[in-house]
N, C-alpha and C positions, 0 to 999 in steps of 0.2 A: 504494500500500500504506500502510495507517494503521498506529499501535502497536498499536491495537484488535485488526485482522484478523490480526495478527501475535500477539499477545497470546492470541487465541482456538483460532489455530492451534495453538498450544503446549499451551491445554488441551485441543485435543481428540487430541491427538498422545501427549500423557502418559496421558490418562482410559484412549487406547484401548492403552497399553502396560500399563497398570496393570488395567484391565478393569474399569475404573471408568465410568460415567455424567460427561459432565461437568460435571455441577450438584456432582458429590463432589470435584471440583479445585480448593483454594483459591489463585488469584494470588500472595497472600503467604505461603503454606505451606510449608513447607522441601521439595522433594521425598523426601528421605530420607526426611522425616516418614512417607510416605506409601507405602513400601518401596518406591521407586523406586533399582536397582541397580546395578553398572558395565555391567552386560548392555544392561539399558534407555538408557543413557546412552550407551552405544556405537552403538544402531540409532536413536535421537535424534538424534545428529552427523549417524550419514548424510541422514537425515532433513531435515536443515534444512540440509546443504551440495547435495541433491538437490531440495529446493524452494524454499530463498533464493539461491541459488550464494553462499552464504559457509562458507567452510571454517573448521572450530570445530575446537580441543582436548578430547580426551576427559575435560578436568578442568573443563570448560563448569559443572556439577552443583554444583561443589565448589567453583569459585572464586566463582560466581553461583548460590544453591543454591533459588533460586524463581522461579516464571514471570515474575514481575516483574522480578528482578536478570537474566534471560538477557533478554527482553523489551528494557530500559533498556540494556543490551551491544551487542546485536546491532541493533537497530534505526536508530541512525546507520551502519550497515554492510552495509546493505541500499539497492540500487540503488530508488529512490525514479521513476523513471519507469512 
C-alpha cells in the first residue's frame, strides 16, 4: 500500500459521500470546506477501520481536517505488507 492509493482512497470515499466526482476533491481542502458533516465522518471511520483495520476517532475531520492531514496520520498506521 503506497500514501498514493491511500490518498486516493480517501478521495474517492469522500467524493462519493459528498456526491461529488472526484476530480471536485481537493487533497488540501478543509473537508468542512466542502460540507463534509459529523454524519459523513462517522460512516468514514467505519470506512477506513473496515478497509485499513485501523481504528480512528470520530474527531479524525477535526483534529486532521484534509485528505492530506488524515493521509500523513494514518499512513504510518497502516500494516505496510
Amino acid at each position: 500500500m503506497s500514501d498514493e492509493s491511500l490518498r486516493a482512497w480517501l478521495v474517492d470515499a469522500v467524493a462519493g459521500y459528498l456526491g461529488l466526482s472526484p476530480s471536485q476533491v481537493g487533497t488540501g481542502v478543509a473537508l468542512r470546506s466542502l460540507g463534509f458533516d459529523s454524519v459523513h465522518v462517522m460512516g468514514l471511520c467505519v470506512d477506513v477501520e473496515e478497509r485499513w483495520g485501523v481504528l480512528v476517532e470520530p474527531t479524525l475531520v477535526w483534529d486532521f481536517p484534509t485528505i492530506d492531514a488524515i493521509a500523513t496520520h494514518l499512513g504510518p498506521r497502516i500494516d505496510r505488507t
